[in-house]
C-alpha positions in Angstrom: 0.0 0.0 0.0 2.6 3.0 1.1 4.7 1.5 -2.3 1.4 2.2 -4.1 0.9 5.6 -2.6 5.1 6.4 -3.3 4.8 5.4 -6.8 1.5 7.5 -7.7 2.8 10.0 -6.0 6.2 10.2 -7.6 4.5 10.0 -10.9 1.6 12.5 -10.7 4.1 15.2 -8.2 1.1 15.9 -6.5 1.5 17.2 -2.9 -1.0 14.9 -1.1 1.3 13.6 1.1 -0.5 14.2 4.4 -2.3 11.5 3.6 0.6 9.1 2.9 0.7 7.4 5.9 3.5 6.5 8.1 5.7 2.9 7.4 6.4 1.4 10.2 9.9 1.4 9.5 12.3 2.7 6.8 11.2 2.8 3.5 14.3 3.4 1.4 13.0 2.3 -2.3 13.5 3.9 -5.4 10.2 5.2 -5.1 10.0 6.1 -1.6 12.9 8.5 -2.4 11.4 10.2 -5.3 8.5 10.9 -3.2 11.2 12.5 -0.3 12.6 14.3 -3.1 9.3 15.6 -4.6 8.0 17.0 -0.8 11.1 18.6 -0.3 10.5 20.5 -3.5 7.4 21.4 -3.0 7.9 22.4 0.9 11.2 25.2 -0.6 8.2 26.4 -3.1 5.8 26.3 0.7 8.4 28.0 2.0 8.5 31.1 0.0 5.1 31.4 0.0 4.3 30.7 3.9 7.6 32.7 5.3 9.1 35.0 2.5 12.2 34.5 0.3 14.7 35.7 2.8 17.5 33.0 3.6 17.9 31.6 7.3 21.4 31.8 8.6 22.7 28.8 10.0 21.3 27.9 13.5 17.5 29.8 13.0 14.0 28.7 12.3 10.9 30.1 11.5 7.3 28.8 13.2 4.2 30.1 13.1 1.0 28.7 15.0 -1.1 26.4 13.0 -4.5 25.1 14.6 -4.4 21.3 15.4 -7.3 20.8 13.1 -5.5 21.3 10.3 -4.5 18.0 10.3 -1.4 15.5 10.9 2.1 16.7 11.5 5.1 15.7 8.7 8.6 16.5 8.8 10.4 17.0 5.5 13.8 17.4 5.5 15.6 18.5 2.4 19.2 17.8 1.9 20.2 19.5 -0.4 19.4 23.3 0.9 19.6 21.8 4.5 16.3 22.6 5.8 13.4 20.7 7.8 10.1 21.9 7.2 7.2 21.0 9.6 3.7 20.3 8.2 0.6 20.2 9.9 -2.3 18.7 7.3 -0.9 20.6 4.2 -0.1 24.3 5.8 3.6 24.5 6.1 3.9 25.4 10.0 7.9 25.7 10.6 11.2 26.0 8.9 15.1 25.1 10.3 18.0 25.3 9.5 19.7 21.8 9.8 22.7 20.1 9.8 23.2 16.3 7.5 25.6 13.6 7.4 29.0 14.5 6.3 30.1 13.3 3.1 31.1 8.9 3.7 28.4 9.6 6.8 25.5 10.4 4.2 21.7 10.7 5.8 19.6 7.6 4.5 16.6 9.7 1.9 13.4 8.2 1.7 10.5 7.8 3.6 10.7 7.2 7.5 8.5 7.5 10.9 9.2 8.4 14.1 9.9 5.4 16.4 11.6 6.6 19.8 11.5 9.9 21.4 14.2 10.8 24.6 14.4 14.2 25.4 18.2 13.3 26.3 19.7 10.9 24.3 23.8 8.9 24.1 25.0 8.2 21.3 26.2 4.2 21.6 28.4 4.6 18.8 30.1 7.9 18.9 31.6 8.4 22.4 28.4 9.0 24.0 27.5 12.2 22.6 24.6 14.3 23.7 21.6 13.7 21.1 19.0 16.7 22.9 15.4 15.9 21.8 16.3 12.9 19.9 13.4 11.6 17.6 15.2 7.8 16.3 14.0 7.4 12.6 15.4 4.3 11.4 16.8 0.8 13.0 20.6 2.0 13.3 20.4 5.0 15.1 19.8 7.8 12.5 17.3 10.5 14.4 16.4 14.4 14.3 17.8 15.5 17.4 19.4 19.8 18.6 23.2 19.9 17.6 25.9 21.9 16.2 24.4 23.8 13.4 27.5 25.0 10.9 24.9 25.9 8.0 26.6 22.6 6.0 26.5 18.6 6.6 28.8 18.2 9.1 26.8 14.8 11.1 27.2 11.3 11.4 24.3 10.8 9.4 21.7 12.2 11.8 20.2 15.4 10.9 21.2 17.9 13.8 18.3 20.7 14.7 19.1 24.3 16.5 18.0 23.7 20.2 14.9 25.5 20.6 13.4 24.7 16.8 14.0 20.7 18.3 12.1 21.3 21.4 9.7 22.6 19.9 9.3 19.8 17.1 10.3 16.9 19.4 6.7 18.7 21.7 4.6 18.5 18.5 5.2 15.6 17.0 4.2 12.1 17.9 5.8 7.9 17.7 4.9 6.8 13.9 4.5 10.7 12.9 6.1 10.6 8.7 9.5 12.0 8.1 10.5 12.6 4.5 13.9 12.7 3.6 14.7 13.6 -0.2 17.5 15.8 -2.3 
């Protein structure tokens, strides 16, 4: 079913993806990452639209309230101008700055859910670092979590969040809420 809903919605490029729902794990497919790729697109067009063209410097975010009925929360993070967008139904609700896998540490794209939520997390594999507000995405330890924020990938493959904009997100979102990672 999700496959289905990936491929039409990588074909068509429509921007129903609130109603995508979440996998219960990673879904890394060919078409699970052109559909990452596609909401990132659309949520930099969102952007402009919802908070103006003006660039964030590395380290900010943008939120605005949006009322609980508007729907389900989605993250969408996009790699490529290293931002995370927060959706609620189809109203774009917050934008970050963030921080990606370095190159050889490369954040997994596709489509993902949220599956543990600590608001202090260790790393187990790098020297127990501090993971603030840590959201786990996938099965080995990838998450969204408040980190060092240089404006460029600089991670181990998590994507790193300026402290308050991951408070806030880790305090709206839910276990199995969708988070799209594309280009």
């Amino acid at each position: 079913m999700i496959k289905q809903l990936a491929i039409a919605l990588a074909l068509t490029g429509t921007c129903a993806l609130s109603f995508t729902p979440a996998p219960a794990g990673a879904l890394e497919t060919y078409e699970a990452i052109a559909a990452a790729s596609d909401a990132a697109a659309q949520a930099r067009m969102d952007r402009v639209d919802a908070f103006g063209p003006e660039a964030l410097a590395p380290g900010k975010y943008l939120w605005r309230d949006v009322p609980v009925s508007a729907g389900s929360e989605r993250v969408v993070i996009s790699l490529g101008d290293q931002m995370a967008y927060l959706y609620r139904g189809n109203t774009l609700m917050a934008v970050s700055t963030i921080s990606s896998g370095k190159p050889g540490k490369d954040t997994p794209t596709g489509i993902f859910s949220v599956l543990d939520k600590q608001p202090l997390a260790h790393s187990k594999k790098y020297d127990n670092a501090p993971m603030p507000f840590m959201q786990r995405i996938d099965e080995y330890g990838i998450a969204l979590h408040a980190g060092f924020n240089p404006g460029r990938p600089a991670s181990h493959g998590c994507v790193r969040l300026p402290k308050d904009f991951a408070k806030k997100l880790f305090s709206t979102t839910e276990m199995g809420t969708p988070v799209y990672i594309g280009a």
